[in-house]
C-alpha positions in Angstrom: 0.0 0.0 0.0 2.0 3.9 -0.8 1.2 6.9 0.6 -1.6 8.1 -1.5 -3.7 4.7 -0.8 -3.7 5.3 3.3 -4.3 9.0 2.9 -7.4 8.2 0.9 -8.6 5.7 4.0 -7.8 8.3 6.3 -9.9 10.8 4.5 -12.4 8.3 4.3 -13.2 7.6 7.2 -11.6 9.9 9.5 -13.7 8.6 12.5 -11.1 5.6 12.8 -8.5 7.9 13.4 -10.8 10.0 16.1 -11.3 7.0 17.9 -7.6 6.2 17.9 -6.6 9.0 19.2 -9.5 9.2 21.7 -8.1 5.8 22.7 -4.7 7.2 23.2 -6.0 10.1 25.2 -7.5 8.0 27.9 -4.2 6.0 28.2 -2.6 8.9 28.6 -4.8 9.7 31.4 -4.7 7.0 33.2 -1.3 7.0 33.2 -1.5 10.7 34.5 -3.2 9.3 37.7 -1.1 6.4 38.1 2.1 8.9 38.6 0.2 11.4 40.4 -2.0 9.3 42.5 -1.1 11.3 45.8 -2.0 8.8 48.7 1.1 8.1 50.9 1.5 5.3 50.3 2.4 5.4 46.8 4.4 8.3 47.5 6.2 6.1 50.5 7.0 3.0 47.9 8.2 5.9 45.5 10.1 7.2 48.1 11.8 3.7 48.9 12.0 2.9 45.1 14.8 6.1 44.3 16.4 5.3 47.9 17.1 1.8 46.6 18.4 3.0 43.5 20.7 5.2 45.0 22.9 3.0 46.8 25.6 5.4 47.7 22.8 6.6 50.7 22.6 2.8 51.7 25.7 0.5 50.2 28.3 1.6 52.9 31.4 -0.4 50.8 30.6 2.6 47.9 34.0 5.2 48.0 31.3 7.3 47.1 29.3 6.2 50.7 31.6 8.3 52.6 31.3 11.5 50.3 28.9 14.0 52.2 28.9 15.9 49.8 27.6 14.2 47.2 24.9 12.4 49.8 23.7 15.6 50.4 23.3 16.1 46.4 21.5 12.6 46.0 19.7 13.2 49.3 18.1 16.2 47.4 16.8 14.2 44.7 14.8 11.9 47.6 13.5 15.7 49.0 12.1 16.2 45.9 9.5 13.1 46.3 9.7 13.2 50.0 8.0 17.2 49.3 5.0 15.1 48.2 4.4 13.8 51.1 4.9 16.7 53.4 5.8 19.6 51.3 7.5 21.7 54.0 10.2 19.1 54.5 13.8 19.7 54.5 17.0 17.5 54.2 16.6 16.6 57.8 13.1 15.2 57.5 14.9 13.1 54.5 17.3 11.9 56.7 14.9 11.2 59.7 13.1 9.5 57.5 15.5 7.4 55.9 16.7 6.1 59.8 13.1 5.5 60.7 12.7 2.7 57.8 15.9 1.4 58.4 15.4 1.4 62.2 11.6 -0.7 61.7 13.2 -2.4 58.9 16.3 -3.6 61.4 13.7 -4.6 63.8 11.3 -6.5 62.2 14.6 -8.4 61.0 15.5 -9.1 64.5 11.9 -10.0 65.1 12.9 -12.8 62.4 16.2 -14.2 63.8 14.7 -14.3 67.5 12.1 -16.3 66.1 13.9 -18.7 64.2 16.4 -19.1 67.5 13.7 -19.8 69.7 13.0 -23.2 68.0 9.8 -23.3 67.2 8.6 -24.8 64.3 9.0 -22.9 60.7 5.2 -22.6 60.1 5.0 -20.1 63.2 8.2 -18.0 62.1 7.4 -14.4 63.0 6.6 -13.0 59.2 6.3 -9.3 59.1 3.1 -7.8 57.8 4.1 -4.5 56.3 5.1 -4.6 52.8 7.4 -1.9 54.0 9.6 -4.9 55.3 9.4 -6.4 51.8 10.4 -3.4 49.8 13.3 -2.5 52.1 15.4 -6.6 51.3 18.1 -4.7 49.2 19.2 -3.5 52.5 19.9 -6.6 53.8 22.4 -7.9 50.3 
């Protein structure tokens, strides 16, 4: 089929290409509300999402680990989703932040190991409810 023959179906019937487009619109939408769907937490798995992909805030055998400077420029980059969440926050609330999930991550760990040292059987292992736990396993590679 050339050119000419598929301008003549568009001209057509230019409804097809309406409902095409139409079609494309409400994807487009949708996807709108998918990244902008405000509860917290979306924003929180968001949040966890960029940490885990910045490892130099977490991976402590990085050379670039110890560099505060530039864990103060990728700790910026976690503001700017944190701001979504509370949008008066500053570096410090990032940080705070940041210890609190590691701190409940550390303990529902522990919660784990006392378990599985107490000797009772492995159906009755303590398993930790929040999928916070879940998202947060790159910490523990």
């Amino acid at each position: 089929m050339d050119g000419s023959a598929a301008s003549e179906t568009e001209s057509q019937h230019p409804e097809n290409n309406v409902v095409e487009v139409s079609a494309s619109k409400v994807s487009a939408e949708q996807q709108t509300e998918e990244i902008y769907d405000s509860t917290s937490e979306k924003i929180l798995r968001n949040f966890i999402e960029a940490y885990e992909s910045l490892p130099e805030l977490w991976n402590s055998s990085l050379d670039i680990y110890m560099n505060k400077t530039k864990r103060n420029a990728t700790l910026n980059k976690l503001l700017v989703i944190y701001r979504k969440l509370k949008p008066e926050a500053k570096l410090a609330d990032v940080r705070r932040k940041i210890n609190t999930l590691r701190s409940n991550y550390r303990k529902e760990l522990k919660k784990i190991v006392t378990s599985k040292r107490s000797g009772i059987g492995t159906d009755e292992v303590y398993q930790p409810s929040s999928w916070v736990f879940y998202t947060l396993q790159f910490l523990h590679k």
